[in-house]
KOLTORKOL-156229 format. One record per residue (C-alpha): residue number from 1; residue in three letters; x, y, z. Coordinates in steps of 0.5 Angstrom, whole numbers. Layout:
> resi, resn, X, Y, Z
> NUM, ALA, X, Y, Z
...
//
This chain:
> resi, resn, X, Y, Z
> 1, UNK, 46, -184, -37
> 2, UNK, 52, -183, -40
> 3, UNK, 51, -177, -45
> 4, UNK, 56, -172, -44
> 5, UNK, 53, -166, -45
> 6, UNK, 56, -161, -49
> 7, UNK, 51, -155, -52
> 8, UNK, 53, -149, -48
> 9, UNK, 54, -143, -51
> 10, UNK, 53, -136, -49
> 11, UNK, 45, -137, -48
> 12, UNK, 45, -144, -44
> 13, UNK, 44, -148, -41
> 14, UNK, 42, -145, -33
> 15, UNK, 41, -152, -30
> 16, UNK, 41, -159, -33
> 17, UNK, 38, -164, -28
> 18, UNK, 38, -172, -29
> 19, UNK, 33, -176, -25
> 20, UNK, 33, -183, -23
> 21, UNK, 28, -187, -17
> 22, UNK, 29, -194, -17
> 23, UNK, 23, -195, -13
> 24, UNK, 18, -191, -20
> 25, UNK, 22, -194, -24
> 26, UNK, 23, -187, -27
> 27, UNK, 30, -184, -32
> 28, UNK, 29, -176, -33
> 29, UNK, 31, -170, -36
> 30, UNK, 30, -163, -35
> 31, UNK, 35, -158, -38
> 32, UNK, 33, -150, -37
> 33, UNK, 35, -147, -41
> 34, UNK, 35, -139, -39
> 35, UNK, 30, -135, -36
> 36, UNK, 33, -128, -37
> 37, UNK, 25, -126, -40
> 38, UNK, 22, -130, -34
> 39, UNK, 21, -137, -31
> 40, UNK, 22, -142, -37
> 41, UNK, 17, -146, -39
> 42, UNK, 16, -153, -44
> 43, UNK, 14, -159, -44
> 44, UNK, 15, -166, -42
> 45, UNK, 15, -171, -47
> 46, UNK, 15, -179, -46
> 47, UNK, 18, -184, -51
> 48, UNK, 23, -190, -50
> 49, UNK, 29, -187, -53
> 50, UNK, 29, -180, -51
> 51, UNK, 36, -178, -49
> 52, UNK, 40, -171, -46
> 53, UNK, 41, -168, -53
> 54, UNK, 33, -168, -55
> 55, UNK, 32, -165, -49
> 56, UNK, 37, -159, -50
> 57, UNK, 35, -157, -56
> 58, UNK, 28, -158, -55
> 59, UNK, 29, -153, -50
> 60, UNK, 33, -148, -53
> 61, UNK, 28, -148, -58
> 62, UNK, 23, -147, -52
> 63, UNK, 28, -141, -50
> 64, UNK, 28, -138, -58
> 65, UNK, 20, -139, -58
> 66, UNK, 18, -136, -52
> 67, UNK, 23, -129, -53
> 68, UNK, 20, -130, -61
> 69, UNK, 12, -129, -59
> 70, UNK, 13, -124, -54
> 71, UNK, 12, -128, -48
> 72, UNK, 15, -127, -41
> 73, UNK, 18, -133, -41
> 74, UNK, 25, -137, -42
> 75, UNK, 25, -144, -44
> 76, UNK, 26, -151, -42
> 77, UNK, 25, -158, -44
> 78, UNK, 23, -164, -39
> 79, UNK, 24, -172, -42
> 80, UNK, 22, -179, -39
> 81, UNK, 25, -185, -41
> 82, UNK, 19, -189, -42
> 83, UNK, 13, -192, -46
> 84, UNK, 7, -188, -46
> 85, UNK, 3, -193, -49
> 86, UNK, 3, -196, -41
> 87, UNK, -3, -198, -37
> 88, UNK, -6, -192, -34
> 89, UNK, -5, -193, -27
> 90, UNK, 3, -195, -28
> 91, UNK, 3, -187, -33
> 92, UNK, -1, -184, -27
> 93, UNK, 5, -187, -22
> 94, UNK, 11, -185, -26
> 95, UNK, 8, -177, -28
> 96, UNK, 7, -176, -21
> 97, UNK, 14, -179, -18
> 98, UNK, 17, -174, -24
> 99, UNK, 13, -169, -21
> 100, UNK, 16, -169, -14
> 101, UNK, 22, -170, -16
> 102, UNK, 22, -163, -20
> 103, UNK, 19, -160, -15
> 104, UNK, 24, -155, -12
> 105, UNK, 25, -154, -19
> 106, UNK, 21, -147, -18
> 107, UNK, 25, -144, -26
> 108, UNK, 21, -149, -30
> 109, UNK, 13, -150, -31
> 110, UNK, 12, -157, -35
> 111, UNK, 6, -158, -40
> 112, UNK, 4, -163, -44
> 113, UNK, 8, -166, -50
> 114, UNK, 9, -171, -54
> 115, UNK, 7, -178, -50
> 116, UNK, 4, -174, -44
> 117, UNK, -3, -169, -44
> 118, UNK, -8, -165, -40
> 119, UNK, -9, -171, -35
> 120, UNK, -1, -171, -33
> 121, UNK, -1, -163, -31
> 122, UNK, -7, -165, -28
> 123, UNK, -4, -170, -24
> 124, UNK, 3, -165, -24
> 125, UNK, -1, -160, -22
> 126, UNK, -4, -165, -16
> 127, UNK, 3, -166, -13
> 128, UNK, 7, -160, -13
> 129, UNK, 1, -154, -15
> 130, UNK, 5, -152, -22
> 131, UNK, 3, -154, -29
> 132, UNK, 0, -151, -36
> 133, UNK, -5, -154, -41
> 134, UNK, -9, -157, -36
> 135, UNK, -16, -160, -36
> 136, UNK, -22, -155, -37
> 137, UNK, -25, -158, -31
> 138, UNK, -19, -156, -27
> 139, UNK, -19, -148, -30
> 140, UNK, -15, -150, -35
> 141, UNK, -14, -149, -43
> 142, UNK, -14, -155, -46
> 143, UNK, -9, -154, -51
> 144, UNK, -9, -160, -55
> 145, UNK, -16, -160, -54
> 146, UNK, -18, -154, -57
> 147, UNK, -12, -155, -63
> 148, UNK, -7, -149, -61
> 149, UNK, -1, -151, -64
> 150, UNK, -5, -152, -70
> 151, UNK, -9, -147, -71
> 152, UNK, -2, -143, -70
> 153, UNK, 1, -147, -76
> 154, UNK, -5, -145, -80
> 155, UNK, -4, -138, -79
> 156, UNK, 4, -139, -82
> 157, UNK, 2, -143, -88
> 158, UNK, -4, -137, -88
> 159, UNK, 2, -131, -89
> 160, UNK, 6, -135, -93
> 161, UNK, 2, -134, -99
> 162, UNK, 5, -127, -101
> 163, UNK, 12, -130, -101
> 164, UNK, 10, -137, -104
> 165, UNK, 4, -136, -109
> 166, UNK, 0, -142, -105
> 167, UNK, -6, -140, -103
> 168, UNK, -10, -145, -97
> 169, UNK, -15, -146, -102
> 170, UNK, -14, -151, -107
> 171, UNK, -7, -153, -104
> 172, UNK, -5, -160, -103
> 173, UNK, -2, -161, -96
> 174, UNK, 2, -167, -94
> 175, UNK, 1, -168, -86
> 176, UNK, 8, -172, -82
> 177, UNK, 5, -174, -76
> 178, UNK, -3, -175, -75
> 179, UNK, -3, -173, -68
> 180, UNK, -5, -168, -63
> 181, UNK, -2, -162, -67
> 182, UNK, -2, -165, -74
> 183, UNK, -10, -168, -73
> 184, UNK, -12, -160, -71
> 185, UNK, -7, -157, -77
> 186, UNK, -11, -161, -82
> 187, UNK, -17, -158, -80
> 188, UNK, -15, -151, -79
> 189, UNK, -12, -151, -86
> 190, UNK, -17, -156, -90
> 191, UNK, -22, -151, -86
> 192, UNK, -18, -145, -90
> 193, UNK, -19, -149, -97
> 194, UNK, -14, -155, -97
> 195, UNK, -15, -161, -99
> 196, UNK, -10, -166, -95
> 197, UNK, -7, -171, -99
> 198, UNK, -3, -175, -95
> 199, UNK, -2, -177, -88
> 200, UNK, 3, -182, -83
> 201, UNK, 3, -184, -76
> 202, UNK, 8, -189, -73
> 203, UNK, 4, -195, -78
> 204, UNK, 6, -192, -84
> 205, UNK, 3, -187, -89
> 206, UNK, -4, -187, -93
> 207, UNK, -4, -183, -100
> 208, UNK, -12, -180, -102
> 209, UNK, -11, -175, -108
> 210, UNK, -18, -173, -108
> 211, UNK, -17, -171, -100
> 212, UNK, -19, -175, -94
> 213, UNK, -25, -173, -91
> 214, UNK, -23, -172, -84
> 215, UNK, -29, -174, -79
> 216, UNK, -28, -181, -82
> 217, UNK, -20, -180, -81
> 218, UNK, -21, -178, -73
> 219, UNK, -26, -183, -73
> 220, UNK, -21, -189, -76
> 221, UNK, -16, -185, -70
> 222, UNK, -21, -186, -64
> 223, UNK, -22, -193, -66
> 224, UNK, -15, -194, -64
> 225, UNK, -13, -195, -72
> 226, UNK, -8, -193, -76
> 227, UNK, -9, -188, -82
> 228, UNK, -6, -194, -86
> 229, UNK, -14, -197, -85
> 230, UNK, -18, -190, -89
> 231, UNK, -22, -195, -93
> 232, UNK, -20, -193, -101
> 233, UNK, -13, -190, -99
> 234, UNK, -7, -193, -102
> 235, UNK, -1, -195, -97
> 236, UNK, 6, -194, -97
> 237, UNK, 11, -195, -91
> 238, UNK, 13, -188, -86
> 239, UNK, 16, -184, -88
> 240, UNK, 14, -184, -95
> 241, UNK, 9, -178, -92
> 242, UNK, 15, -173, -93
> 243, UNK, 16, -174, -101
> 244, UNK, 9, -174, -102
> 245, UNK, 6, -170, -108
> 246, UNK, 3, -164, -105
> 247, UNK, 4, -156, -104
> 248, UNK, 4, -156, -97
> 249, UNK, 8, -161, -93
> 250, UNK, 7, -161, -85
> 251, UNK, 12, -164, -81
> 252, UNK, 8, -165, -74
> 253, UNK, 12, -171, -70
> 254, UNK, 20, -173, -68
> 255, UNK, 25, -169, -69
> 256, UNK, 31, -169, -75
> 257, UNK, 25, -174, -80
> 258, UNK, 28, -169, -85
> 259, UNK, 35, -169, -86
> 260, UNK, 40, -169, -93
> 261, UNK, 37, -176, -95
> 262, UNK, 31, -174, -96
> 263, UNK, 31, -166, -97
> 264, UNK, 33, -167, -105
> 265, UNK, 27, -171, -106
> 266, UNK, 22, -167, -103
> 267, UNK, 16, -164, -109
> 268, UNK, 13, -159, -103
> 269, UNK, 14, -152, -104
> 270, UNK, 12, -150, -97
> 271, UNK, 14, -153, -90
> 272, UNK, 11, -150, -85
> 273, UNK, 14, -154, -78
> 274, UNK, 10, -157, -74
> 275, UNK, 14, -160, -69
> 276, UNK, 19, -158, -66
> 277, UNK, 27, -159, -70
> 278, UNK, 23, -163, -75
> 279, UNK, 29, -161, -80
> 280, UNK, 37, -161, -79
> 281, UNK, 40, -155, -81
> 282, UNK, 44, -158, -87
> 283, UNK, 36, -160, -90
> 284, UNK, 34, -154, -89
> 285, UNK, 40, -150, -93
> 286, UNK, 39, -155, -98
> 287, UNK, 32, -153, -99
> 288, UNK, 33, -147, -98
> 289, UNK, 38, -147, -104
> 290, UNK, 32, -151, -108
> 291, UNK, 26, -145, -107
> 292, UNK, 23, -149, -102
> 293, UNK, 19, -144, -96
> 294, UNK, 21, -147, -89
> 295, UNK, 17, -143, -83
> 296, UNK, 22, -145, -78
> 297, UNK, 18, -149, -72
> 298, UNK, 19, -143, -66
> 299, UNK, 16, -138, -71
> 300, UNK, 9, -144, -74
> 301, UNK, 8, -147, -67
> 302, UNK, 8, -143, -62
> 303, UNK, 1, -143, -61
> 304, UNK, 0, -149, -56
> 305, UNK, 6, -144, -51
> 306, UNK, 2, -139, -53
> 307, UNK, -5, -141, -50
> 308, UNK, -1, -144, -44
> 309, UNK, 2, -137, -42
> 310, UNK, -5, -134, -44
> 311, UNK, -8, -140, -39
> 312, UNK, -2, -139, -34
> 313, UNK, -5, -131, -33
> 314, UNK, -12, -133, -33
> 315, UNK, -14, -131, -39
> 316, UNK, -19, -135, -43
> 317, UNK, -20, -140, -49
> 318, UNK, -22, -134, -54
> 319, UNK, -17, -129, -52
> 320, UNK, -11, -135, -52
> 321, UNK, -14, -137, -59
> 322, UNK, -14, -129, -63
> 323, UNK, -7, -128, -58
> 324, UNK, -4, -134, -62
> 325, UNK, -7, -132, -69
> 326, UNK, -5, -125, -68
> 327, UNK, 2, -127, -65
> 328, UNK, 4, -132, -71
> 329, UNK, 1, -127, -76
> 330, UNK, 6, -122, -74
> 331, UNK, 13, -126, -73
> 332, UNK, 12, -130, -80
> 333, UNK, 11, -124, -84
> 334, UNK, 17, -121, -79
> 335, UNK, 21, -127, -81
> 336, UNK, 18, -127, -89
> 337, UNK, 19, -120, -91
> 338, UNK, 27, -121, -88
> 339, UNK, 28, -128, -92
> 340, UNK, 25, -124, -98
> 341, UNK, 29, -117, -97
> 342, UNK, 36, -120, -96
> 343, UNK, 35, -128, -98
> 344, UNK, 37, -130, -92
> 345, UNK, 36, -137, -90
> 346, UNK, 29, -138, -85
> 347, UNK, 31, -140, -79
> 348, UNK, 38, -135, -78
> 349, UNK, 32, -129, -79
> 350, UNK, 28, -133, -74
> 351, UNK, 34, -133, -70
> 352, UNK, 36, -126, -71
> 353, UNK, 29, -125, -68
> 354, UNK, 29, -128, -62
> 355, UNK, 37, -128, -60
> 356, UNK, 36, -121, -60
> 357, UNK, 29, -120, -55
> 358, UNK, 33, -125, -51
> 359, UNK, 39, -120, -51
> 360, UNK, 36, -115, -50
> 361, UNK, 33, -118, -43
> 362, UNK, 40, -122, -40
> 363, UNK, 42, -115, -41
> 364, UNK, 37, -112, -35
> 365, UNK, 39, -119, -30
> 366, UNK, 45, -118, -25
> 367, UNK, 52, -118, -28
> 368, UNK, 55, -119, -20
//
């Protein structure tokens, strides 16, 4: 690993960490990035080309998520450089040397991300007693089962309607990433109305401008197939998804899949982020400038973190589901209303909300 890491600024990071075994052929990284609300929390994601700098901005982003939701947590970011596509017994392996190795990092409490589930933190949890979004059999919530993160994004797109005139009902919506939060985001906004029009995953994008029947697009994926396969769909490469025609776009996979190659030729009036950093800050201002809407991630996807606090105190699957309802409601009219006041660009109100709540709390923690 030879990133030289850069990104510190008043905020963080509190500790960077790189783990190398051999012998489980593991490469990682864990970047906490601060704790001054409370032990950081976020995921562990897996996938062959991670790297330092994806780590340390998904985990300031974990660190604005948390400080923005109102949770007693700071952020971090753990990534394995791997393909998660691995036999099973070879991921179980991997995951639990991974687990051993952060086992004295007691400031960071993994949980499921791309490329790893409920399973992994079960077998964290086995090996070193700490991780959130468990199995249910093992107490836990299961968060991508149940469709936090997506029900949060729907909830965003939901408040949006007063600033953008799209109503759920009737929008057309485009989803960038038909996986675990894009999968659940399309049923809680087609159960709003929606009709989804377009979906991509790795294989490439499949165009139904009628709308997809859903059942028959999760039983595609659950069959191992791609959406590309949707009988009647016409098909176009990948990242065709993200200039598809529709009101509403989602984008639910990788990170910076919006840049200023693309922004121009985006025909959705409303994107509600999904994922985490899905946008370059030049993208964003561009759509800014052109009257497009973007809810900053942090602020729409923060139910999946939600539902892990409120599993992490004992609380259950119903309360984690009005909780999160409730709390994105909250911090996108927050957010809304300040972009609509003072036209400022979406993610420095975002910022603004969160930076401020986390100064707030470094300002209790001891200066000596």
């Amino acid at each position: 690993m030879t990133e030289i890491f850069q990104m510190t600024d008043d905020f963080g990071p509190e500790k960077v960490v790189h783990i190398s075994d051999h012998a489980a052929g593991l490469r990682a990284i864990v970047v906490i990035d601060n704790t001054a609300i409370g032990p950081s929390v976020g995921g562990v994601r897996m996938a062959p080309d991670v790297t330092l700098e994806e780590c340390a901005r998904l985990a300031r982003a974990m660190s604005l998520k948390n400080a923005a939701a109102g949770l007693p947590h700071g952020g971090g970011k753990s990534v394995i450089t791997a393909d998660p596509a691995m036999p099973l017994p070879e991921k179980a392996g991997l995951i639990r040397a991974f687990a051993q190795a952060i086992a004295q990092l007691t400031d960071y409490v993994p949980g499921p991300d791309m490329g790893t589930n409920e399973t992994c933190m079960a077998w964290i949890r086995d090996e070193i007693g700490r991780a959130l979004g468990l199995p249910r059999v093992v107490g836990g919530i299961p968060l991508d089962e149940i469709g936090a993160t997506g029900l949060g994004v729907a909830a965003a797109a939901n408040v949006a309607e007063e600033f953008t005139g799209i109503a759920l009902d009737g929008a057309r919506v485009a989803i960038q990433g038909y996986g675990a939060v894009g999968r659940h985001a399309a049923r809680y906004l087609a159960q709003e109305g929606a009709r989804i029009v377009a979906v991509a995953d790795s294989r490439g994008t499949a165009h139904q401008p009628e709308g997809f029947d859903l059942s028959r697009l999760d039983a595609l994926k659950a069959d191992g197939r791609a959406v590309i396969d949707y009988a009647g769909a016409e098909a176009a490469d990948r990242d065709a998804v993200i200039t598809a025609d529709c009101d509403i776009l989602v984008p639910a996979a990788r990170p910076d899949i919006i840049d200023t190659s693309n922004a121009g030729a985006i025909r959705a009036k409303l994107i509600v982020q999904g994922a985490n950093i899905p946008a370059t800050e030049e993208a964003e201002a561009e759509l800014h400038d052109r009257g497009v809407m973007v809810i900053p991630d942090f602020i729409a996807n923060a139910g999946g973190v939600i539902c892990a606090s409120v599993e992490y105190r004992g609380g259950t699957e119903s309360q984690a589901m009005t909780t999160i309802a409730e709390k994105i409601r909250k911090n996108t009219q927050e957010v809304l209303n300040e972009v609509r006041a003072h036209g400022t660009l979406p993610r420095a109100a975002a910022n603004a909300l969160a930076e401020s709540r986390l100064r707030e709390a470094m300002a209790l923690q001891r200066a000596f």
